[in-house]
Every structure is written in structure tokens, then in C-alpha cells.
N, C-alpha and C positions, 0 to 999 in steps of 0.2 A: 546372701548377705548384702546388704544394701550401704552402711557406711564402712566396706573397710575397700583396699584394690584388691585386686582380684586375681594376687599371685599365687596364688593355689589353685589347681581343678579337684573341687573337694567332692568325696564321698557324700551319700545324700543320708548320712545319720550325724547325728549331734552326739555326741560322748558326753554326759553328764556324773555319771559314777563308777566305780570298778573295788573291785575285791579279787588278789591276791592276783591268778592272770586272767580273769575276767573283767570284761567291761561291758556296762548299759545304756542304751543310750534314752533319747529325751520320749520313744515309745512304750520302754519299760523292756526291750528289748536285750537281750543277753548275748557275748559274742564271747568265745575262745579266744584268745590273742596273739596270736603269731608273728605280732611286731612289734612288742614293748617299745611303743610310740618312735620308732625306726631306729631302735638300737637303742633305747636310753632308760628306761623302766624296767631292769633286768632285775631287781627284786621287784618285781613285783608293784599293788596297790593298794596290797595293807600294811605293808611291812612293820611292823609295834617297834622295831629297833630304830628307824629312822625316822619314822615319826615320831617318837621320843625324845629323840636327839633334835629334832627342828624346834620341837615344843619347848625343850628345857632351853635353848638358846633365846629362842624368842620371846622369855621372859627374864630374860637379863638383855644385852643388847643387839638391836639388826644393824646396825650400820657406822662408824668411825670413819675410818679415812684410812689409807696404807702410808698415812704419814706418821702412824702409829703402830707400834711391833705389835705381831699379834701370835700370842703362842698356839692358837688353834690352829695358824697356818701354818707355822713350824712343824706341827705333829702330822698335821695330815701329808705335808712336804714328806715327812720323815717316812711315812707307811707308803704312799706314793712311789716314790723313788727308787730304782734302781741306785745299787753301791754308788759313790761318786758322783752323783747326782744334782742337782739344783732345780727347786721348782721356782716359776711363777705363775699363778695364777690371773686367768682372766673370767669371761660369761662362756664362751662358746668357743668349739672347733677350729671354726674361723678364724676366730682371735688368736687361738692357739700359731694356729699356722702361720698368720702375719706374724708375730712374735718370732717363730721360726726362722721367718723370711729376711726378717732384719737382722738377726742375731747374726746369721751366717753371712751377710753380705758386709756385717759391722769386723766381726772378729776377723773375717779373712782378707777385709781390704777385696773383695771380687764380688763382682754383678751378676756373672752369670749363673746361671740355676740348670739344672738339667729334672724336668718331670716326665710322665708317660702319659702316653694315650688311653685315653678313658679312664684315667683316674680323676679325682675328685679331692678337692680340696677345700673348696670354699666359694663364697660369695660375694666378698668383698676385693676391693682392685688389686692385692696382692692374690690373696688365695683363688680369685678367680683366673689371675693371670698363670698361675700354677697348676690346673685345670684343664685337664685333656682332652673336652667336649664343645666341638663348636657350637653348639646348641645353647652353650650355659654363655657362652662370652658374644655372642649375637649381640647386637645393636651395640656393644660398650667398648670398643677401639675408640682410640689406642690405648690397648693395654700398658701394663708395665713390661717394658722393655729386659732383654738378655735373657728372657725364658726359652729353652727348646723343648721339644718333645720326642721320645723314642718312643719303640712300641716295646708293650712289657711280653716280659718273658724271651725277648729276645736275645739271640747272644750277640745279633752283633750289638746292640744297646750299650755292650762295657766297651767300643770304639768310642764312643761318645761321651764316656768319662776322662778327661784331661786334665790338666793340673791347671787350667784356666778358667775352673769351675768353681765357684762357692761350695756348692751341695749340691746333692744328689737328694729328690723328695720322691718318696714311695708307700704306696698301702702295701702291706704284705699279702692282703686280701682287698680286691680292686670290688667296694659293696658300689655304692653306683654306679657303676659301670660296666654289672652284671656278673659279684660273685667271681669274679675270677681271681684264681688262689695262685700265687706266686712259685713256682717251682723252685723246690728246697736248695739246688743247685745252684740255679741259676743267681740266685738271691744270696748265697753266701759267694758267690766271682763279684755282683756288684760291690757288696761287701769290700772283699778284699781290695778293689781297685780303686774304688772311692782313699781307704786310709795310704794306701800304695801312691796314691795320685796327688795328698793330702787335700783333699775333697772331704766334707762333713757329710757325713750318709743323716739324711731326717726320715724318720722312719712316724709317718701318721696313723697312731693308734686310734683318732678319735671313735670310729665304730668297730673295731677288734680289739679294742682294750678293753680291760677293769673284765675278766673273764669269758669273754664271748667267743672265744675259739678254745675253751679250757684249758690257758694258761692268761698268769695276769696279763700279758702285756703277748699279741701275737707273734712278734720276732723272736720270742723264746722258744718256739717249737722250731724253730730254724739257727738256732746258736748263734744268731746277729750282734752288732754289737754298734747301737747305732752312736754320734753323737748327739742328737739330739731327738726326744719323741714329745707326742702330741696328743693328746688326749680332750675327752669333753664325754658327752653322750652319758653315757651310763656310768661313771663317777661322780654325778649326784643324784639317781634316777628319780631326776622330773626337776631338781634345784636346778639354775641354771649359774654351771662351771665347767670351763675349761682349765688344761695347765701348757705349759712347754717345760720339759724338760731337758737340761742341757748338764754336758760333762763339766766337771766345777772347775776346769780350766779356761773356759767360755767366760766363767764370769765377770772378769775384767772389763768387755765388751760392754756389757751391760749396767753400769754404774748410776748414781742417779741422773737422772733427768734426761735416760736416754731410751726410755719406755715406760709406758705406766697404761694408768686403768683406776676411773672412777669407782665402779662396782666388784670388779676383779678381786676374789678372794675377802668376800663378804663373808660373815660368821654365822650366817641362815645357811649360805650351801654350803660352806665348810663344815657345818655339825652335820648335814644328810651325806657331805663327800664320808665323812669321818664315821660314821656309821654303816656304809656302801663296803667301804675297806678294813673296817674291823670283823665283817662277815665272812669277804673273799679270802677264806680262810685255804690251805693245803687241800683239806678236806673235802672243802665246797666245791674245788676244783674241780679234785678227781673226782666228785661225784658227777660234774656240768661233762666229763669226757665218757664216762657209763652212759648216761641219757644218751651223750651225741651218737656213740658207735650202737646204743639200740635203735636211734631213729637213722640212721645213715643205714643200718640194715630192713629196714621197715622199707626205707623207701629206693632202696638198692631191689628189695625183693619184688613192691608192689606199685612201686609209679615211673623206674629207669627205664621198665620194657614196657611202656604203654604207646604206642604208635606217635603219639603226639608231642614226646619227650625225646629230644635229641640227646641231653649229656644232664649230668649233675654236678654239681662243683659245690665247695665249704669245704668249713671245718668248724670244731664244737658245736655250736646252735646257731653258727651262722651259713645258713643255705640258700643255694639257688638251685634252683629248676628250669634249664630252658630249654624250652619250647620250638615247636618249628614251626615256620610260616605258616601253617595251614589252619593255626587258631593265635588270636589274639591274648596276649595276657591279662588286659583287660577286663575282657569278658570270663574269664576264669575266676580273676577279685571278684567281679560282680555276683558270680553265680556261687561263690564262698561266703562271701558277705549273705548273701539270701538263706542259705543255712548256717548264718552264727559262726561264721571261722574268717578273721581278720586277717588279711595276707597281705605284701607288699610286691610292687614291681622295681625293676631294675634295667639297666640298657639291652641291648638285645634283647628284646622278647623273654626277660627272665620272671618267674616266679622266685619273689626272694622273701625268707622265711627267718624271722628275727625273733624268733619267741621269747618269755622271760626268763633268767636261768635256775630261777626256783619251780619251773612248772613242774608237776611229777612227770615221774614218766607214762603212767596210763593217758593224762590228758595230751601229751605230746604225740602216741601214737597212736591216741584218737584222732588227732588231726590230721595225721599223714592219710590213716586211712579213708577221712572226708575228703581229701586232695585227691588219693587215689579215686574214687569213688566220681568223685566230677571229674576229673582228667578221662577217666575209659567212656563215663559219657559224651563228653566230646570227641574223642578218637571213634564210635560210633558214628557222632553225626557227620563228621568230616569223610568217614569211608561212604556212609549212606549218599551225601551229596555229590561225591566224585564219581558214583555212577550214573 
């Protein structure tokens, strides 16, 4: 690409179209997709219900002002929301999480934040400051100050919750940072010492929300109870929306003119949010946790014992695969892309697997077993070359 920077190291195919969870690119080329564009095209790229819903909007009006009440965002608020809830809406995750960031530092009168290591929050100076990756905050010190970090899953980590803390910010499922899934435990002692401490628990749904671990929001398989969560990604799959959601006793904090958003809770992604969550029905659920435990047994039977596969971590459709030093992840995208199966990476050497949650189930354990299928040839080449 010649006019844009160069923040991406991008794949050497161009995505021009897609039908349901396939995509083609600009050779006429056909791929499987096992990363609904990194968590956020979870129906799908034909879906007739949200592209309806965009169409029918888009010929009444795209854009006003949030200086005007808008009942489309009440309703999607409404399906949204956990009981006692309050949304706002912004574009992205990001946004989401700054939103977050202020809220709690506003309502509780405190600066400090408590996050973990290797979690992932965002890109901009709050979220990235909440960001557990030296890698992502390189060159951009000074950060925003009264951030600390623990490690997750750790118990002594609840030492580190004091009543001198804002909040407590957490994925329940750590996706960049390699798939690692929060022990049910351990996550309901933060829980408890966060409300114990009066500390706000922010719980970041943006890539395990809106279905992707087959419950809406992923702190529900853990009986959490957070005050505030976060969302984006696959709540408008492909529109671009975020929200924050906070307990409606927060909402004082937040009054006019003490956060806002140009584009935030626009009526183009609000009709595809609103179309996303008229789907994620009971049904759809339990159907997205049938797939997970057929391919969680697919690849428990056929790719956990393969030499070159150290552990496997997720839940519902969101998976990782890692790997052990003796093959690159990398080259494993590469040699999946070459036969038609789109895959993502994650930190440690993780193969991470984000597929859409309408795929059926035959094209999903078609794909584990193209995974299996490359993984044992590499476990191959690596034993051949270590003689």
C-alpha cells in the first residue's frame, strides 16, 4: 500500500467479498473464515436481517446529533443491557473503555485502576494505559498515570484490590494476550473483594460479548456481577459501535457535558446493533454452545495430542491453540491461508480461532480438521529436522 502508514503487517490477499462465513479475495480466491474479521462479523456476510435493518435506516436518516433523543438508541439500550443498566454508546472498544475509565475515576472521586498483565484494552492513552503489554505502550510514555498491573489468574492479585482503587479492569477471557480463560474461582474472589473493598469491577466484553463464548455477555458463565461492562466488535458485525455499560446508580457521574461523541450511537450502526440482538436469541445461544463442545471435542481428539500443541484454552467459539517453540504461529496462518482457512494469532505463540457464530457445524469441523491436518505436518517436519 503505498498511501496509507504502515500500522499493520498485512496478509498478502485483499478481501473484496464474502457470503455467509466465507470470504474472496481480489484473485477470485475462496477462504473459510475462522475470524470473523477478529471477533466482530459473528453473523456472518450475508446476513438478510441486518442488511435490512441498515437499508431500511439508510433511507430515512444517517446522522443528527445526540443533541437529539433518539428512540432507536433507547431500544437497543433496552436489549443490550443487563437489569439496572445504563448504556452509552460510542464507535469502538476503545471508546468503550475510556468511557469506562472516566466514569470510575469520576464517580468514585479515585485515580487509581488496577489491570493485568497481558490483557488488552485498547489504543488510545487511557486504554492503552490499561494495557498489560509492553510491546503496545513502546515509544508513548508517559502514560496516564495510577495504573498498576497484576498477573491474571493469580490469587495473590486480590492483595492488590484496596479500597484505594477506582476499579478493577478485566477480560474474562485474556483474547490478545493468548486466549487465556479466567478461572471461574478465581474471578468470582475478585468479584467479591472488588464490591467488599468498594472498588468498581469493569469487566471488558468487547471480544467475548454479544455471544462468543455462548452466553451474551462472558461473565455470565461465571455468575459476576460486574459494575460496569464494555462492549464493541460483534454488536454491530462490521457497523462500527461500541457501548459502556454502567449500574444506573453511576449515572449521576455522568451528566451533561461530561462525556460525549460526535458519531457515537449513530442510526446506521444502531439498526445493524439492533438487528445483531434481535437474533442473539436463548436459542441461538444454546445452539453457539452445541457447535463449541462438538469442536472443543474435535480438536481435544485430533490437534491437543499433536507434538507441536502444548495446551488449548477458550470457550464457545472462542479459541486458542498454543503452540510450542519449535514452530512458529506464523507460518502455520501462512500454510492455512495457502489452503483457504483464515486463522488469527495471539501472544505467546497462540493460534487463535474466532469463527462466525452462524457457521454450521460441518464447515467448523472442517476446519479443525484442516488445522489438524497442517499442525501433524509440521510436527513431522520438526521431528525430521531434530535428527
Amino acid at each position: 500500500m503505498k498511501h496509507i502508514f504502515p500500522t499493520y503487517a498485512q496478509y498478502p490477499m485483499e478481501i473484496v467479498s464474502g457470503h455467509d462465513w466465507h470470504l474472496v479475495d481480489s484473485n477470485h480466491k475462496e477462504y473459510l473464515d475462522f475470524t470473523s474479521g477478529i471477533g466482530v462479523c459473528s453473523f456472518g456476510y450475508s446476513n438478510d436481517w441486518i442488511e435490512q435493518s441498515v437499508i431500511n435506516q439508510l433511507g430515512k436518516i444517517w446522522h443528527t446529533s445526540n443533541l437529539y433523543p433518539s428512540q432507536l438508541q433507547d431500544d437497543v439500550a433496552n436489549a443490550l443491557c443487563p437489569e439496572g443498566m445504563l448504556a452509552f454508546f460510542c464507535n469502538s472498544g476503545t471508546e468503550a473503555n475510556e468511557a469506562a475509565f472516566k466514569l470510575a475515576r469520576k464517580v468514585t472521586g479515585k485515580a487509581k485502576v488496577l489491570a493485568f498483565n497481558n490483557g488488552f484494552h485498547g489504543r488510545t492513552y487511557g486504554s492503552m494505559s490499561l494495557t498489560g503489554n509492553p510491546d503496545i505502550q513502546a515509544g508513548f510514555k508517559p502514560l496516564v498515570p495510577e495504573v498498576s498491573f497484576a498477573d491474571y489468574n493469580d490469587p495473590n492479585a486480590l492483595d492488590a484490590i484496596t479500597d484505594d482503587l477506582a476499579a478493577v479492569i478485566l477480560e474474562v477471557i485474556q483474547g490478545e494476550g493468548g486466549v487465556v480463560s479466567g478461572n471461574g474461582e478465581w474471578l468470582q474472589k475478585v468479584a467479591a473483594k472488588c464490591h467488599e473493598q468498594g472498588v468498581l469491577l469493569i469487566i471488558d466484553e468487547v471480544q467475548t460479548g454479544i455471544g462468543r463464548t455462548g452466553m451474551k455477555f462472558a461473565f455470565q458463565n461465571f455468575n459476576l456481577d460486574p459494575d460496569i461492562i464494555t462492549c464493541a466488535k460483534a454488536l454491530g458485525n462490521g457497523m462500527p459501535i461500541g457501548a459502556m455499560l454502567g449500574k444506573k446508580e453511576l449515572a449521576s457521574a455522568f451528566g451533561p457535558g461530561s462525556h460525549g461523541t460526535t458519531f457515537g450511537g449513530n442510526k446506521i450502526a444502531l439498526a445493524s446493533a439492533k438487528a445483531v440482538l434481535e437474533q442473539l436469541t436463548p436459542s441461538f445461544l444454546e445452539n453457539v454452545q452445541k457447535k463449541s463442545q462438538a469442536v472443543f471435542a474435535a480438536i481435544n481428539q485430533k490437534v491437543n495430542p499433536l507434538a507441536v500443541v502444548d495446551s488449548v484454552s477458550g470457550l464457545g467459539l472462542m479459541i486458542g491453540i498454543h503452540l510450542n517453540p519449535t514452530v512458529k504461529v506464523a507460518d502455520v496462518i501462512a500454510q492455512l491461508q495457502d489452503g483457504g482457512l483464515l486463522t488469527l494469532s495471539a501472544k505467546h505463540n497462540t493460534l487463535r480461532l474466532l469463527p462466525p457464530l452462524v457457521m454450521n457445524e460441518a464447515d467448523l469441523l472442517a476446519g479443525i480438521d484442516q488445522i489438524a491436518a497442517i499442525l501433524a505436518n509440521v510436527a513431522v517436519q520438526v521431528k525430521s529436522e531434530s535428527i
